[in-house]
KOLPATI-886081 format. One record per residue (C-alpha): residue in three letters; chain; residue number from 0; x, y, z. Coordinates in steps of 0.001 Angstrom, whole numbers, padded with zeros to 6 digits. Example, Ala and Ser with C-alpha at 12.3 -4.5 7.8 and 13.67 -1.06 7.14 Angstrom:
BEGIN
<r 'Ala','A',0,<012300,-004500,007800>>
<r 'Ser','A',1,<013670,-001060,007140>>
***
This chain:
BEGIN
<r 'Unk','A',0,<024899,071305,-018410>>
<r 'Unk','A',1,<024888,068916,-021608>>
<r 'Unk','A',2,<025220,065878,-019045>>
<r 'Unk','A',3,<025993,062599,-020532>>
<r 'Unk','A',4,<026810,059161,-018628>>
<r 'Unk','A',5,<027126,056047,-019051>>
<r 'Unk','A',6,<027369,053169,-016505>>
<r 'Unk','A',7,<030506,050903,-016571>>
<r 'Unk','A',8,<029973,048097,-019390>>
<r 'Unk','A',9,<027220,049592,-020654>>
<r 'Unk','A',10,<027359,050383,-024466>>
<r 'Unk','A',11,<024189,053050,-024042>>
<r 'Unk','A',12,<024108,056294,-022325>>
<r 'Unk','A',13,<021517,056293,-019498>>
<r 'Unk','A',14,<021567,060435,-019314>>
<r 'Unk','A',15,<021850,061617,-022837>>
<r 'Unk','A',16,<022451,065546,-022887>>
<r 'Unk','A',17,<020612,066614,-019758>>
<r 'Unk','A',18,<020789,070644,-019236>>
<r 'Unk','A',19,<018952,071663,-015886>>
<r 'Unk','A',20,<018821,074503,-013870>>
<r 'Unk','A',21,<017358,074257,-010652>>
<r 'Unk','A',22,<016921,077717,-007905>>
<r 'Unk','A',23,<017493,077773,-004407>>
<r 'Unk','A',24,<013846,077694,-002707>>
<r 'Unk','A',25,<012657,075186,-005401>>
<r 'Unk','A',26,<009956,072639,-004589>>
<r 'Unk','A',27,<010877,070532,-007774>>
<r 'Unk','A',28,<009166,067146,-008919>>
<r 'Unk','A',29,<011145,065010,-010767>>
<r 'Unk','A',30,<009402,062242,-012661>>
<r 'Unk','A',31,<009281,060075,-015947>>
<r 'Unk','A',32,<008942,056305,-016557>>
<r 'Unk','A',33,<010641,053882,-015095>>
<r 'Unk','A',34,<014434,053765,-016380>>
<r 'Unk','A',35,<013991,056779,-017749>>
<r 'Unk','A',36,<017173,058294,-015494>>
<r 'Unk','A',37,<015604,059662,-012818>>
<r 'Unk','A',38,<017609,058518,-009909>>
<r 'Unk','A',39,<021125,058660,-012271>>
<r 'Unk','A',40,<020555,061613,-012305>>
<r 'Unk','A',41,<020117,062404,-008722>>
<r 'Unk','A',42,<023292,059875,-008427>>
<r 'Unk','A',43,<025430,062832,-010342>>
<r 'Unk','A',44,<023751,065370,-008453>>
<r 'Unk','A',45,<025473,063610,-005045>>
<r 'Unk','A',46,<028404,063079,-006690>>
<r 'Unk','A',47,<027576,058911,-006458>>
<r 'Unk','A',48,<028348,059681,-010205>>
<r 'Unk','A',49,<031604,059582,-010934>>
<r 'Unk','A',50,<033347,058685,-007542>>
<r 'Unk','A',51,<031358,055916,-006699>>
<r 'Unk','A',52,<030010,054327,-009617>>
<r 'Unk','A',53,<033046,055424,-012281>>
<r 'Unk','A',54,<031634,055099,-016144>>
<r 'Unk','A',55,<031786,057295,-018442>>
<r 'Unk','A',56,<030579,061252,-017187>>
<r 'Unk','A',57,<030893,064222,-019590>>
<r 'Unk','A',58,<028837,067643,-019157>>
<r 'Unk','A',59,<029345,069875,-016153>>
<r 'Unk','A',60,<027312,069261,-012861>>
<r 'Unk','A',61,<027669,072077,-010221>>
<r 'Unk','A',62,<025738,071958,-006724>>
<r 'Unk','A',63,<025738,075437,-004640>>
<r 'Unk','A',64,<028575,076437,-006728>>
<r 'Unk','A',65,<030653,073424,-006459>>
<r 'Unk','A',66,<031507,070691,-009289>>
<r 'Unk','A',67,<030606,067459,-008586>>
<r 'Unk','A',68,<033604,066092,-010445>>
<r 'Unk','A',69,<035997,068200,-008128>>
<r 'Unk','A',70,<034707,068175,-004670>>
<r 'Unk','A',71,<034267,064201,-002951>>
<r 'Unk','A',72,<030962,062903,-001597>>
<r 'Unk','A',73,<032008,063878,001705>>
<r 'Unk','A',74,<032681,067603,001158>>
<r 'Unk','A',75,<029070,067754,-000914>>
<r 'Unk','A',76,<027197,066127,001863>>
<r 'Unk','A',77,<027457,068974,003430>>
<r 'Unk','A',78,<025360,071207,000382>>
<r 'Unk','A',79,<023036,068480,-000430>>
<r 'Unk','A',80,<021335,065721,001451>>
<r 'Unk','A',81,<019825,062489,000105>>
<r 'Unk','A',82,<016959,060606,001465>>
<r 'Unk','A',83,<016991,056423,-000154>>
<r 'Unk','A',84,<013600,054756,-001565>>
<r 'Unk','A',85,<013707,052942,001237>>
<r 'Unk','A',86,<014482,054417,004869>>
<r 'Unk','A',87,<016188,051402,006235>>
<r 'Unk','A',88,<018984,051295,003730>>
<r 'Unk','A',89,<020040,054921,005593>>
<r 'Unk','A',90,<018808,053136,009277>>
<r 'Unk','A',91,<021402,051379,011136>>
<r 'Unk','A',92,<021778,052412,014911>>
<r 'Unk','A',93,<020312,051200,017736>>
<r 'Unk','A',94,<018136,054784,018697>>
<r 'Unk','A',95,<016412,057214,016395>>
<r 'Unk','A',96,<018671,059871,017928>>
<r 'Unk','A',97,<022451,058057,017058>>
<r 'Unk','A',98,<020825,057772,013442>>
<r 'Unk','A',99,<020061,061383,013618>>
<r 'Unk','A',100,<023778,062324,014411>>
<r 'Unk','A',101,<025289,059541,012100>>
<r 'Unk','A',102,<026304,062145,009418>>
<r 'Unk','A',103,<027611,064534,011383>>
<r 'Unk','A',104,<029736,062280,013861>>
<r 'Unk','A',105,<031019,061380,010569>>
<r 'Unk','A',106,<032227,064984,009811>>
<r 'Unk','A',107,<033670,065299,012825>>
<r 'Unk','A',108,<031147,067758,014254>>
<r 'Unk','A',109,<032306,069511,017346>>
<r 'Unk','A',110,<029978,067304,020235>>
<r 'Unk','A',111,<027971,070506,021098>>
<r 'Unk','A',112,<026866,071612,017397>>
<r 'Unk','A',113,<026117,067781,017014>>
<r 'Unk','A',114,<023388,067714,019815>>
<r 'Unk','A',115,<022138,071003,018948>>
<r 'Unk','A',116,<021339,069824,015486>>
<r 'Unk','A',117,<019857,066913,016368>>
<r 'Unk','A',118,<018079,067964,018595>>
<r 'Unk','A',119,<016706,070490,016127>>
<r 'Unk','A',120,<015894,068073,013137>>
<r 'Unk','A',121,<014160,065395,015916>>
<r 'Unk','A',122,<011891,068194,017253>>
<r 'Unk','A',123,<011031,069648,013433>>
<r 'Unk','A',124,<009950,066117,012165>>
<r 'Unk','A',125,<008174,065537,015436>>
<r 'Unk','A',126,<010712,062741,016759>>
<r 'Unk','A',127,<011106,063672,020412>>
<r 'Unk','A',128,<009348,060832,021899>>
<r 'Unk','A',129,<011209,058223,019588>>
<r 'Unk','A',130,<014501,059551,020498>>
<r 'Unk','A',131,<015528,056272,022070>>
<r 'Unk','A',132,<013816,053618,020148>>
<r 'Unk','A',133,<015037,051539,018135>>
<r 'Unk','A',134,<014683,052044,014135>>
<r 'Unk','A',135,<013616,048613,013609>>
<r 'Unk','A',136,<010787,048997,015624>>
<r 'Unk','A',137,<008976,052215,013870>>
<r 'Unk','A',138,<006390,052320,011460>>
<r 'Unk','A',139,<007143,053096,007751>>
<r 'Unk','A',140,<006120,056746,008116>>
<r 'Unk','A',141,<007882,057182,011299>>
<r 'Unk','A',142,<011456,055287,009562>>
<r 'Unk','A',143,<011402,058130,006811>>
<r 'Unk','A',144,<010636,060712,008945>>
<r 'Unk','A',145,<013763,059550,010707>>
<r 'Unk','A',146,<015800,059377,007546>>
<r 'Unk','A',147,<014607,062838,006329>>
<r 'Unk','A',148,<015748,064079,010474>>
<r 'Unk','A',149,<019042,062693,009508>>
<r 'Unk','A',150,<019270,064405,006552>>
<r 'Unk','A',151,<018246,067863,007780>>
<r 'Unk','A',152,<020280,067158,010978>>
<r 'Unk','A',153,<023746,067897,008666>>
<r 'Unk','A',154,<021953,071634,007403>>
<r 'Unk','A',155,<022169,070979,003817>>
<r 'Unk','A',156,<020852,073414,001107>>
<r 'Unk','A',157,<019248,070881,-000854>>
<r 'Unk','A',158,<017730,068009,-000376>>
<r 'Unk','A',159,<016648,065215,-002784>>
<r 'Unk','A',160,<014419,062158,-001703>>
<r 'Unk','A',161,<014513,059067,-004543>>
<r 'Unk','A',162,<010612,057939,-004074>>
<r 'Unk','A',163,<010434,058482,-000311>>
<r 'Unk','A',164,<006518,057218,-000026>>
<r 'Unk','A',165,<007250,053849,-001943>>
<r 'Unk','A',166,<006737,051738,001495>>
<r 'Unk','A',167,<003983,054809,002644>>
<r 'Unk','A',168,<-000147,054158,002440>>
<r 'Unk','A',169,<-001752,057021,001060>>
<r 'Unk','A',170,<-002496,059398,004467>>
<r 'Unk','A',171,<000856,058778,005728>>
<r 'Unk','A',172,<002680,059890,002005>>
<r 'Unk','A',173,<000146,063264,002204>>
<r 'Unk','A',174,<001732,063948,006293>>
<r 'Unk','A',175,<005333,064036,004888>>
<r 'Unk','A',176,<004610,065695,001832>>
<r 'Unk','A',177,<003186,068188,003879>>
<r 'Unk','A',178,<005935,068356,006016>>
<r 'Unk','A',179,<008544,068607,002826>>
<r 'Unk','A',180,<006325,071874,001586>>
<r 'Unk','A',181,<006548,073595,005265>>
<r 'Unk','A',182,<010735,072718,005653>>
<r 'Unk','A',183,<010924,074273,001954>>
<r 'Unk','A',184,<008673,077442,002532>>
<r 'Unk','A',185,<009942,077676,006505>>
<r 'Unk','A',186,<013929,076904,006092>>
<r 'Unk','A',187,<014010,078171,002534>>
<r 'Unk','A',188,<015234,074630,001768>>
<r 'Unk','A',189,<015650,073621,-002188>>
<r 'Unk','A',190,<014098,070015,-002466>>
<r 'Unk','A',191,<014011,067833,-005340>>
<r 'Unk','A',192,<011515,065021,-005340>>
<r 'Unk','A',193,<011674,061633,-007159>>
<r 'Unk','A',194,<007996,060323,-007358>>
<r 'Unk','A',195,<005442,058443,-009265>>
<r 'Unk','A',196,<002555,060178,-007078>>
<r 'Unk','A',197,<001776,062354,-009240>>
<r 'Unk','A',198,<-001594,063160,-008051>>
<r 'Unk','A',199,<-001076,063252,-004872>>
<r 'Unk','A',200,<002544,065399,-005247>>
<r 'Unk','A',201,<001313,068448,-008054>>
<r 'Unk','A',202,<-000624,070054,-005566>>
<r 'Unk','A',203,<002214,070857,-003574>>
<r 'Unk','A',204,<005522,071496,-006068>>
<r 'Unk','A',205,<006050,074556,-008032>>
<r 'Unk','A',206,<007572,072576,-010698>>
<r 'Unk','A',207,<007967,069647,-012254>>
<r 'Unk','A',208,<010136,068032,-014523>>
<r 'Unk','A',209,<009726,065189,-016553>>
<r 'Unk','A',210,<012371,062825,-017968>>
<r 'Unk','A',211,<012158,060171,-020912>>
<r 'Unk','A',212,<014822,057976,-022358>>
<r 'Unk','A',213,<017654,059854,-020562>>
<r 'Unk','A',214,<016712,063887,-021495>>
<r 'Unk','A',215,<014546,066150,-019920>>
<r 'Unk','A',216,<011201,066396,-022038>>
<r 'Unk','A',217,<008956,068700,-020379>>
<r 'Unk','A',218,<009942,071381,-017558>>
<r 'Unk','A',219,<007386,074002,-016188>>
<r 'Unk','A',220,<004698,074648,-013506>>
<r 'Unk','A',221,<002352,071783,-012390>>
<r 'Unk','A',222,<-000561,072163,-014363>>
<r 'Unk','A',223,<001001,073519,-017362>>
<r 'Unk','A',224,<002858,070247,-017672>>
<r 'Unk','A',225,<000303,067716,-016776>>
<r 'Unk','A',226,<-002335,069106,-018816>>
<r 'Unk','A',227,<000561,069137,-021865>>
<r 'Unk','A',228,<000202,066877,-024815>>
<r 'Unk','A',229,<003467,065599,-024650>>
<r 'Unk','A',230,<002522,063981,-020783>>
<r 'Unk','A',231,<000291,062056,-021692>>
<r 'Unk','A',232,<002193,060714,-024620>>
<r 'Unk','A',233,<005112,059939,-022323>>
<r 'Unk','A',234,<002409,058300,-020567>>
<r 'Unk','A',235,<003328,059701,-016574>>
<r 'Unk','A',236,<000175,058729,-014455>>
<r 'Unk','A',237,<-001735,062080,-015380>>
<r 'Unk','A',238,<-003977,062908,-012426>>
<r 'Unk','A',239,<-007624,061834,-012571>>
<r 'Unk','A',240,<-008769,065171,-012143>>
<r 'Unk','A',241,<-007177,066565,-015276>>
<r 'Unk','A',242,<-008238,063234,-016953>>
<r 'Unk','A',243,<-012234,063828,-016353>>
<r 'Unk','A',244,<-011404,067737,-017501>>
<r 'Unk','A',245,<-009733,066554,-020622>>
<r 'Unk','A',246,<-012861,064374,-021363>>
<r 'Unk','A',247,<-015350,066723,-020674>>
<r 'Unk','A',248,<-013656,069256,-023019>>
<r 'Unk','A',249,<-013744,067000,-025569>>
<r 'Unk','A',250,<-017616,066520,-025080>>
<r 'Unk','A',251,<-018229,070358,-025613>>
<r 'Unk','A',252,<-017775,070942,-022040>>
<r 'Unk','A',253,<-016957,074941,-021187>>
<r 'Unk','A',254,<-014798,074403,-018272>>
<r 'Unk','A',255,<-012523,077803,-018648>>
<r 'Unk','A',256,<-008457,076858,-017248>>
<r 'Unk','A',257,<-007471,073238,-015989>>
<r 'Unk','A',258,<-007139,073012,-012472>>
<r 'Unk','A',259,<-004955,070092,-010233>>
<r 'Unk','A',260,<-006937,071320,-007261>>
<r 'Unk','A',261,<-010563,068804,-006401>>
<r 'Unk','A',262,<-012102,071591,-004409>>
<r 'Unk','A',263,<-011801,074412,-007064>>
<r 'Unk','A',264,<-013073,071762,-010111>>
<r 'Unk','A',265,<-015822,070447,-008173>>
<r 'Unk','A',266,<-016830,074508,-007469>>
<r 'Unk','A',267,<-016333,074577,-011546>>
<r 'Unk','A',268,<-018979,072076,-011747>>
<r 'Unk','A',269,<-021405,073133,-008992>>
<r 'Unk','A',270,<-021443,076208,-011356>>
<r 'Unk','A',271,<-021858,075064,-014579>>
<r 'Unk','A',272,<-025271,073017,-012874>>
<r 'Unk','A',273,<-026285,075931,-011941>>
<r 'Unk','A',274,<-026719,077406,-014983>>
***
């Protein structure tokens, strides 16, 4: 609530007033240009911001009922998990399955609660048969699935992943999106996603958000914000789809609502040939 912060020796804020609430069970896209304070923000949401970092943090910031300022990174871990840009910053062990148990070794997990969870978060990301590889030898897919098994390993509530298909080709981004949106409907699990993917991501959020210059600009459902004015004037990668709608309207074009969906525009169309 009214979130301000500024990084150490830094004159200008990079968050400048943010108030967000997000609900348990969310499936929330979070995106914006770039330095817009996307991934500060996720940094305060971790509590990064202010143990780690320091600077200047003023506003209130609660996650599942706890403030970030009060509670350390440790005890928050435990509410909220966070999956990097890039898996191998988060991949250091010699086996998928040690990664897997990293975080909760590191809590001091009783032994039998630490296998059971791992073994849990492997099976649900579809691991089993990597348990004993090595990280360094998995494809980019397979690394993120592993960092998002690590993450789900410790139970959290919540979940945010900064950009997790930045190193992913196109069919192997739409497999762990997919996975994301079964974890959130299935385990009830909050998620907030950091992307630039826009088209490929809107079909499967309930929400998205959209940052610029450090505030939160736009904040609805999927279609209601991409087909908004004030998206494409922020200028966010606006789906194709909604693109050729937006032109056609403007040719005289009776297309009835905007759709995100391919299959229900190209039915649309089919139609109005018909005619």
């Amino acid at each position: 609530k009214d979130l301000h912060y500024t990084y150490p020796n830094f004159t200008e804020p990079t968050l400048n007033g943010i108030t967000l609430n997000i609900e348990s069970g969310d499936l929330v896209l979070l995106t914006g240009p770039s330095g817009c304070g996307k991934t500060t923000l996720c940094r305060c949401l971790i509590g990064l911001i202010p143990h780690f970092y320091g600077g200047k943090l003023t506003g209130e910031v609660s996650v599942s009922n706890l403030s970030v300022k009060d509670h350390a990174i440790s005890e928050l871990a435990q509410h909220v998990g966070f999956v990097f840009q890039n898996p191998e910053n988060q991949l250091f062990a010699l086996s998928v399955e040690k990664d897997v148990a990293f975080g909760l070794e590191n809590l001091a997990t009783p032994r039998e609660e630490i296998r059971k969870n791992v073994d849990w978060a492997m099976d649900l990301m579809g691991l089993g048969d990597l348990k004993n590889s090595a990280p360094f030898e998995l494809s980019g897919g397979q690394k993120q699935r592993v960092a998002v098994a690590s993450v789900l390993a410790m139970k959290p509530e919540i979940m945010i992943l900064d950009e997790p298909t930045s190193f992913l080709d196109p069919v192997t981004a739409e497999k762990l999106f997919e996975i994301i949106k079964n974890l959130n409907e299935e385990l009830e699990l909050t998620v907030v996603l950091v992307e630039h993917r826009l088209s490929l991501l809107s079909t499967y959020v309930n929400r998205i958000i959209v940052m610029d210059k450090g505030r939160v600009e736009i904040d609805g459902p999927p279609i209601d914000v991409l087909a908004s004015k004030e998206a494409l004037s922020i200028g966010i990668g606006i789906p194709k789809i909604l693109k050729l709608y937006q032109s056609l309207i403007e040719n005289n074009v009776k297309l009835g609502k905007p759709t995100i969906s391919v299959a229900e525009f190209a039915g649309t169309i089919r139609s109005l040939l018909k005619k």
